[in-house]
C-alpha positions as CSV (number, residue, x, y, z in Angstrom):
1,X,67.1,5.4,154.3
2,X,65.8,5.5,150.8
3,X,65.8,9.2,149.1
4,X,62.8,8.3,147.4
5,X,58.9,6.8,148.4
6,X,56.5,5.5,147.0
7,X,53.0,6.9,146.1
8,X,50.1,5.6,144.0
9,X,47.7,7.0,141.9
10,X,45.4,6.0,140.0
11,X,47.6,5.3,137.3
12,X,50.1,3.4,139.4
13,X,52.8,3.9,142.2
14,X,55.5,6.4,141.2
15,X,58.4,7.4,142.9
16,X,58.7,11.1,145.4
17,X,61.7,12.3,146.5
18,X,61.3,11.0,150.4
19,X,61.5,14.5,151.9
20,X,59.7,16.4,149.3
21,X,56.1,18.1,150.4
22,X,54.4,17.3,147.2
23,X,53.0,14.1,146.2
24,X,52.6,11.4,143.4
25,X,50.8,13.8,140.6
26,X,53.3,16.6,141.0
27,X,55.6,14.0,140.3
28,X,54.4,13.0,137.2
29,X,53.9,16.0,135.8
30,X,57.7,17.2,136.4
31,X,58.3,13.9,134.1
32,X,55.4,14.9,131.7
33,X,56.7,18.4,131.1
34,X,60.9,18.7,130.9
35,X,60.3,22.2,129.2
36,X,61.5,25.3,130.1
37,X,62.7,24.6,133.9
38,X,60.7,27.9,134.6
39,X,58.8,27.7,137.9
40,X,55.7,29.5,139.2
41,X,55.7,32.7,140.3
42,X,55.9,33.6,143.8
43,X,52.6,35.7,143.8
44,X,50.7,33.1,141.9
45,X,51.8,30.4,144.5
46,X,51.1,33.0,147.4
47,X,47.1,33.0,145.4
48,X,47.4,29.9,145.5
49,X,47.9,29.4,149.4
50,X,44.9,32.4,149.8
51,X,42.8,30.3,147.9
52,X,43.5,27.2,149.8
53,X,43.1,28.8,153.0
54,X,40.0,30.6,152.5
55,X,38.5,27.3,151.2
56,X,39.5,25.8,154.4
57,X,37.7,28.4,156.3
58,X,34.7,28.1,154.5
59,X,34.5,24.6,154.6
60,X,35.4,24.7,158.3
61,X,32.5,26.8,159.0
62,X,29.9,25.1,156.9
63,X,31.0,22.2,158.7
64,X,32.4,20.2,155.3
65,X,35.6,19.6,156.9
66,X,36.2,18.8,160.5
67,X,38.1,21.1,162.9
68,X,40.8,19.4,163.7
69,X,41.6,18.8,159.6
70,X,40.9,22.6,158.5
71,X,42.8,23.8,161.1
72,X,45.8,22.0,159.8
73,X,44.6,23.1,156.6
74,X,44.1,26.7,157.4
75,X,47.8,26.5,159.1
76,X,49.9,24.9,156.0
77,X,48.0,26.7,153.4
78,X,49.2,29.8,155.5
79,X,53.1,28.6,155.1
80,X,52.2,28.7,151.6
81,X,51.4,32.5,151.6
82,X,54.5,33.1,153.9
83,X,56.3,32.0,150.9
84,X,58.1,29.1,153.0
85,X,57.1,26.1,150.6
86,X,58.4,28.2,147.6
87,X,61.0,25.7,146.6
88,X,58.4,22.8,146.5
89,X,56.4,24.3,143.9
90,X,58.3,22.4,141.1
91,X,55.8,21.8,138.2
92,X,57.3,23.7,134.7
93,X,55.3,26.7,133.9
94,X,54.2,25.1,130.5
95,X,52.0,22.4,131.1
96,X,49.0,20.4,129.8
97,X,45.3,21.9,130.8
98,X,43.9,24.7,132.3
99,X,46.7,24.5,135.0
100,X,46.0,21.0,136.7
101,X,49.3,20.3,137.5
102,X,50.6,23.4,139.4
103,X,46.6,23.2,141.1
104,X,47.3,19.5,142.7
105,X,51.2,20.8,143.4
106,X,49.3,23.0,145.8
107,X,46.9,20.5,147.0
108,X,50.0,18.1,147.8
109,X,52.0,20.9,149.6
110,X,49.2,21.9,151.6
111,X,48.1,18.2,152.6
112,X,51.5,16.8,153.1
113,X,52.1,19.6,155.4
114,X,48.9,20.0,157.4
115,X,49.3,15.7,157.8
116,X,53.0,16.5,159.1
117,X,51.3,19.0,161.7
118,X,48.7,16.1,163.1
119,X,51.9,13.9,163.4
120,X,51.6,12.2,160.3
121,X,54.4,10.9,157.7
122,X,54.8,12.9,154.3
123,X,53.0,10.8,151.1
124,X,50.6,9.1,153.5
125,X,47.2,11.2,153.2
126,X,45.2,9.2,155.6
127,X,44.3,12.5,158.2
128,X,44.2,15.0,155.2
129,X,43.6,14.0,151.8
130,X,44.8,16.5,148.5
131,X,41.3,15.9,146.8
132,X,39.3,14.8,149.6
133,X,39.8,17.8,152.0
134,X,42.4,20.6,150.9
135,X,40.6,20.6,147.6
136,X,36.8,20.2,149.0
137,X,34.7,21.9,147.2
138,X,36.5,23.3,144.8
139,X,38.2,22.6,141.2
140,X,41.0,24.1,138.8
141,X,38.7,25.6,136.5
142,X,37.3,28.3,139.7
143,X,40.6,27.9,141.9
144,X,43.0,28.2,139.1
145,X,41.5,31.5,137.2
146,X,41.0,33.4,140.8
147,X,45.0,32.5,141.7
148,X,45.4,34.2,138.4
149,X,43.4,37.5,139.0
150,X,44.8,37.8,142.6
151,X,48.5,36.7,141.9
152,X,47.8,40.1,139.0
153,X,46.5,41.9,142.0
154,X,49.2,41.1,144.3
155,X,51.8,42.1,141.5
156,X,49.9,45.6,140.8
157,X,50.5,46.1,144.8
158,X,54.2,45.7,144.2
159,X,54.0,48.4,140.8
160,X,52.0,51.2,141.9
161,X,54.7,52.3,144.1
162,X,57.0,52.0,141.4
163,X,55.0,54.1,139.3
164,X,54.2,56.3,141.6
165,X,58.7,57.4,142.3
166,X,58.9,57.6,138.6
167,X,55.9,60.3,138.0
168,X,57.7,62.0,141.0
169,X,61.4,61.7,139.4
170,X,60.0,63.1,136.3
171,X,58.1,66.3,137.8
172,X,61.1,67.2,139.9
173,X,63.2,66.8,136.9
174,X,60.6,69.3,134.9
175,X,61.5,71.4,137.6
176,X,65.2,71.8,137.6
177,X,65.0,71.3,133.5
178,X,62.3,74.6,133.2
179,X,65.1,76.8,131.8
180,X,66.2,74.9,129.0
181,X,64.9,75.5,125.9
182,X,65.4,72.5,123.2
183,X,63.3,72.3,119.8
184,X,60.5,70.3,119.7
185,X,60.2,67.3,117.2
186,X,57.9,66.3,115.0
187,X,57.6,64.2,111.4
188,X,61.1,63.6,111.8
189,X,62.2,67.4,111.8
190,X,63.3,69.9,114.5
191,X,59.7,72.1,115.1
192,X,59.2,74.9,117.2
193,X,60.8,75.6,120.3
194,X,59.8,73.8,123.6
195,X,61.3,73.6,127.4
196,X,62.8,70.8,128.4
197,X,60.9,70.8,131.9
198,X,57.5,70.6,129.6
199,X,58.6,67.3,128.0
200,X,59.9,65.9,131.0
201,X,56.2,67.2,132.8
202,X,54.5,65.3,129.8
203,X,56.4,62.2,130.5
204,X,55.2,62.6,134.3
205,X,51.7,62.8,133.3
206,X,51.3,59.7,130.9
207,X,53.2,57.5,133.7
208,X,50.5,59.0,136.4
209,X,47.3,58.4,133.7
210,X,48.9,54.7,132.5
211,X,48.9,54.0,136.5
212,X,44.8,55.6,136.6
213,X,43.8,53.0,133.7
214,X,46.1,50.4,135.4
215,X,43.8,50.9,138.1
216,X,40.4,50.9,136.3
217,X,41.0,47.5,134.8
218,X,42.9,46.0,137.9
219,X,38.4,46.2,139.5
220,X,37.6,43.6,137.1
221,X,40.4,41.1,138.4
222,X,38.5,40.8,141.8
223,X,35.3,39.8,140.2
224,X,36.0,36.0,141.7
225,X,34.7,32.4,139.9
226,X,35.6,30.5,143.5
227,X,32.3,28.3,143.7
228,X,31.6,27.9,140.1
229,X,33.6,24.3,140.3
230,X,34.2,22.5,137.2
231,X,31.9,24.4,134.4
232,X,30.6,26.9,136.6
233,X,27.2,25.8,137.6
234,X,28.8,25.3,141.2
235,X,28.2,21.3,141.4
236,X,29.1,19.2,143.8
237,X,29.4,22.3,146.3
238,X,27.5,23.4,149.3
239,X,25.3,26.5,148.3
240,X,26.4,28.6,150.7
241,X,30.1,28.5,149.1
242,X,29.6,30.5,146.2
């Protein structure tokens, strides 16, 4: 058995390794851009697979894409959010565009794997196309910038906690530091006195309000483009999408 098949494009048949889940423009682009071997995030892959999913739905419930296909859909683009098609995400972090390549990546994931499901063979799309159904309806230029803002939002999940322990550390260490007295500093010099506890209670504080302003902007992240398509008019969708 060959280790590698063939796919065509509209540029031209290109080579896939046989087993991988992405397809012909994923390939290309991992020749287009040797840069930095850096791959995508897991959270902005996991966005990714939200996206793709909740484009499935819609479009399954408006009747855009049959049953049967969004299902499939609905299914792989959910093994995407488990984080179990991580290692087929393999398009460098740098790349040409508004982040095309990494988009159809996802498109190719979710379609070779949803074809797989309906007993199809990886690289042949003829049950669920990359374009033609994972990607009904939808374009880099809305799905890419909403991955962003929730792959952000999914991260600030992960950091409040974090935040949150270290405000604590620091107030119970204002606690057992309340008896020591240290000077304070300032232009350079030793100032008046101070407790250590108060500059360890000060340190609490700014880590609880950079958390509160952390918050504040984090609303503007769900403010969501999905339906806007290519330049935001929402062409070529259905208008109950946006």
């Amino acid at each position: 058995m060959s280790d590698v098949r063939q796919e065509k494009d509209s540029l031209g048949f290109v080579e896939v390794p046989f087993k991988a889940y992405y397809g012909a423009q994923t390939a290309r682009a991992v020749q287009n851009f040797p840069i930095s071997g850096m791959r995508a995030h897991p959270q902005l892959i996991r966005a990714l697979g939200m996206v793709k999913r909740a484009a499935a739905e819609a479009n399954k419930e408006l009747g855009l894409v049959d049953q049967k296909r969004a299902d499939a859909i609905i299914q792989a683009a959910q093994e995407v959010i488990d984080g179990k098609w991580n290692g087929e995400f393999v398009v460098d972090v740098f790349q040409a565009g508004a982040g095309v390549s990494l988009h159809m990546n996802s498109n190719e994931v979710v379609a070779n794997r949803a074809n797989e499901m309906l007993g199809g063979k990886l690289g042949e799309y003829a049950q669920v196309h990359p374009n033609d159904h994972v990607n009904y309806g939808q374009s880099t230029n809305d799905v890419f910038p909403t991955a962003m803002r929730l792959a952000s939002l999914l991260a600030l999940d992960t950091l409040y906690p974090i935040l949150n322990h270290l405000a604590a550390t620091f107030a119970e260490k204002a606690k057992a530091f309340h008896h020591i007295m240290k000077s304070g500093r300032t232009h350079m010099q030793d100032a008046v006195p101070m407790r250590l506890g108060q500059e360890f209670a000060a340190y609490g504080l700014a880590v609880e309000k950079g958390k509160k302003f952390l918050q504040m902007a984090a609303g503007t992240l769900r403010e969501l483009g999905l339906g806007g398509s290519a330049v935001g008019t929402g062409i070529n969708t259905h208008p109950d999408t946006g």
